[in-house]
FIKOLZA-1660 file (N, C-alpha, C; in steps of 0.1 Angstrom, whole numbers, plus 5000, padded with zeros to 4 digits):
% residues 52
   i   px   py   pz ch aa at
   1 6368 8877 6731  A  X  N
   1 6372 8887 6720  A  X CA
   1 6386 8893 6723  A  X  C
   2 6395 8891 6712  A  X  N
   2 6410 8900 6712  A  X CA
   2 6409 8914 6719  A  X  C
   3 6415 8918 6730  A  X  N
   3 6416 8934 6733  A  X CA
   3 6422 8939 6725  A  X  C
   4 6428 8937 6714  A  X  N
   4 6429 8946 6707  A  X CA
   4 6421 8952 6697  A  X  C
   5 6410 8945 6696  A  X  N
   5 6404 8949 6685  A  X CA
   5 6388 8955 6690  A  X  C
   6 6381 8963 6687  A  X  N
   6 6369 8970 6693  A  X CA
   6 6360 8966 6679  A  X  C
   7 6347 8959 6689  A  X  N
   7 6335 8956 6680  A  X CA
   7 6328 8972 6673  A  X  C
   8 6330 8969 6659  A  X  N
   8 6327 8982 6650  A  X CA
   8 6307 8981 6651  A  X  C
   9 6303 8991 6653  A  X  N
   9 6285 8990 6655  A  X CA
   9 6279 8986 6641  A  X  C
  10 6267 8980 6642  A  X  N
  10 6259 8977 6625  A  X CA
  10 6262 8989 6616  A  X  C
  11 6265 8986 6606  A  X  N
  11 6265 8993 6596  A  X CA
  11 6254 8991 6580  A  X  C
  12 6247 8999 6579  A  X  N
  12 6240 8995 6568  A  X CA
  12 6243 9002 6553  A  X  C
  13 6242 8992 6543  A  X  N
  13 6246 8997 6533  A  X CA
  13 6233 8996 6523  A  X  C
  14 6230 9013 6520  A  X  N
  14 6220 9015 6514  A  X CA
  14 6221 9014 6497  A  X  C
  15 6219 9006 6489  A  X  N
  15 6218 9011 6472  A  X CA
  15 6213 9020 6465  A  X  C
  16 6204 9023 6474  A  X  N
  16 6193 9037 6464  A  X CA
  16 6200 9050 6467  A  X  C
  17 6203 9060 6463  A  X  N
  17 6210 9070 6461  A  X CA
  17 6194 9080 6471  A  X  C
  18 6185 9081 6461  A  X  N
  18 6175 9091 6469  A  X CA
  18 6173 9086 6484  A  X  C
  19 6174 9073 6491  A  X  N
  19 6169 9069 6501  A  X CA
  19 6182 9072 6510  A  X  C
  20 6192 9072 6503  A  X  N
  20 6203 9075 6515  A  X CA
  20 6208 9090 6515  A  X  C
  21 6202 9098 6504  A  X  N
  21 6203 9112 6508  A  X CA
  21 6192 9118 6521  A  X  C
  22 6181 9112 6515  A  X  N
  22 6168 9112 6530  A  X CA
  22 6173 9109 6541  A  X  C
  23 6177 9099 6543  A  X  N
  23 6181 9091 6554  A  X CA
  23 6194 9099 6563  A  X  C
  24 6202 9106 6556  A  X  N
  24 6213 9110 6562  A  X CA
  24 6219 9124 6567  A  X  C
  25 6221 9127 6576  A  X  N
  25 6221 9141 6583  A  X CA
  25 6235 9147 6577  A  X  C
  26 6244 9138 6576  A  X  N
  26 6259 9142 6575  A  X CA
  26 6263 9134 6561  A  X  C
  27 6271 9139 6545  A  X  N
  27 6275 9133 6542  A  X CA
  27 6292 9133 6541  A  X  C
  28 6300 9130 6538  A  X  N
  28 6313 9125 6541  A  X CA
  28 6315 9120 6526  A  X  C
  29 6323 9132 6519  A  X  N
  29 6324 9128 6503  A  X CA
  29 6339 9129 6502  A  X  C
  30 6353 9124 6493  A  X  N
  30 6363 9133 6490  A  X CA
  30 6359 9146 6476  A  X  C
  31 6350 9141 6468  A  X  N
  31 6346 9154 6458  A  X CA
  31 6329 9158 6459  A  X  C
  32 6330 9165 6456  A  X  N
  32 6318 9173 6454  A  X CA
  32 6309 9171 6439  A  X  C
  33 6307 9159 6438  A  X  N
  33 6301 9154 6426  A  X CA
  33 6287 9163 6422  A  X  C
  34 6282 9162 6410  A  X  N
  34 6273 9169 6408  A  X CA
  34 6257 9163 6411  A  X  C
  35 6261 9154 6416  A  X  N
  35 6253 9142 6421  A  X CA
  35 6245 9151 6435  A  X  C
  36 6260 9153 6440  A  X  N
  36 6257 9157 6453  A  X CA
  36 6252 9179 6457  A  X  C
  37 6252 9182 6448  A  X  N
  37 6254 9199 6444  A  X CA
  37 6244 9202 6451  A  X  C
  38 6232 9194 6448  A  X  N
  38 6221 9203 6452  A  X CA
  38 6219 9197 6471  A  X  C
  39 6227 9187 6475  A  X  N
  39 6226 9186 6494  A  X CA
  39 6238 9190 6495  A  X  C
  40 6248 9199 6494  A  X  N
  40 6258 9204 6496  A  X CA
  40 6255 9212 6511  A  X  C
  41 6246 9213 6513  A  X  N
  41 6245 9217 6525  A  X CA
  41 6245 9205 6537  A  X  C
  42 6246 9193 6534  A  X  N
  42 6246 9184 6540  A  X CA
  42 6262 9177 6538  A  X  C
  43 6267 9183 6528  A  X  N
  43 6281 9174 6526  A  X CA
  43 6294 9183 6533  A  X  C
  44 6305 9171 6537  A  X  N
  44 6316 9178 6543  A  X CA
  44 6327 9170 6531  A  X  C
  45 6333 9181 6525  A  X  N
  45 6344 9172 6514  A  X CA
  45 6357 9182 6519  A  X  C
  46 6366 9176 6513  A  X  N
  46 6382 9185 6514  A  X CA
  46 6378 9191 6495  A  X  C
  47 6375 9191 6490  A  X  N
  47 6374 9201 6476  A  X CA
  47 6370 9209 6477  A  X  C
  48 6376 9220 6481  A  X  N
  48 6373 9233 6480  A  X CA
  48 6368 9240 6469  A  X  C
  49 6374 9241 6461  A  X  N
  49 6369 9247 6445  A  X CA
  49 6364 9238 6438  A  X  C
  50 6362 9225 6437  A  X  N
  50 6355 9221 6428  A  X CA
  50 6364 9216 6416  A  X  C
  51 6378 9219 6416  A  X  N
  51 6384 9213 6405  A  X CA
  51 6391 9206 6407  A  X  C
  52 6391 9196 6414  A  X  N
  52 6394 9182 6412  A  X CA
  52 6387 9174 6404  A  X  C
% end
């Protein structure tokens, strides 16, 4: 393997929306969708206010 390059760990890609809000401790959004309002306690976004 190249040293320059570091093997990235499994990644899984979930399609259900309810199964990956269950599943996930931390979410990592750029907006604050209304999708996500009610786990906002689980989300880290840079939108502060909401109006983007």
């Amino acid at each position: 393997m190249n040293q320059r390059f570091k093997r990235i760990p499994f990644s899984k890609v979930i399609n259900n929306f309810e199964v990956f809000i269950q599943s996930s401790d931390v979410i990592v959004a750029n907006r604050l969708s209304d999708d996500l309002k009610p786990f906002k306690h689980k989300v880290y976004t840079r939108d502060l206010y909401s109006c983007d």
